[in-house]
C-alpha positions in Angstrom: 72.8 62.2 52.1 70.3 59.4 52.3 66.6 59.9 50.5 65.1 60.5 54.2 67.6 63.1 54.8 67.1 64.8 51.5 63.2 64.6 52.3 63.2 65.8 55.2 65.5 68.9 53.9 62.5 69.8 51.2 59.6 69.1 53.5 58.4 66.1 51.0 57.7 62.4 51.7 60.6 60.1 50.7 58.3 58.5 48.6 57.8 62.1 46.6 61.6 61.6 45.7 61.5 57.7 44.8 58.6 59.0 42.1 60.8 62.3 41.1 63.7 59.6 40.6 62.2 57.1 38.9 60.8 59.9 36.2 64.4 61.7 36.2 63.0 64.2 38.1 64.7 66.0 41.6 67.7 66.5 42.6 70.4 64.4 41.3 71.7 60.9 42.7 73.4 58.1 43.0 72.7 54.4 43.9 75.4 52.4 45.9 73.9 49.0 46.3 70.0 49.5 46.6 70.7 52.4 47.9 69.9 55.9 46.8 72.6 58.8 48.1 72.6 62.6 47.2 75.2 65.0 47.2 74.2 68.3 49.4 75.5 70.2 46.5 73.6 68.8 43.9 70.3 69.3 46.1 71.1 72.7 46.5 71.7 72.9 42.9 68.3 71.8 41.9 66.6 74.0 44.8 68.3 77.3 43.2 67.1 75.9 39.6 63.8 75.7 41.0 63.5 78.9 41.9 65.1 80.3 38.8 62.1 78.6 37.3 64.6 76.3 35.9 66.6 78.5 33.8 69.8 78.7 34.0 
């Protein structure tokens, strides 16, 4: 999934998940090129860990 798509999916700005990445933050990624990409699985990952409060 592309940052935009993964943006629009948690109702955040694009630029909300450039911050989260460059702190090691959010969901987890990858970069191919200058691009960042994101598994759907790892999104939903970090969504479930989120509201686990992180605990798992």
């Amino acid at each position: 999934m592309t940052r935009q798509e993964v943006a629009d999916r948690l109702k955040v700005p694009a630029k909300t998940l450039a911050q989260w990445a460059s702190r090691g933050r959010g969901p987890r990624f990858a970069r191919i090129g200058r691009h960042a990409r994101y598994k759907l699985s790892d999104c939903m990952a970090w969504e479930n860990e989120q509201f686990a409060g992180g605990s798992q």
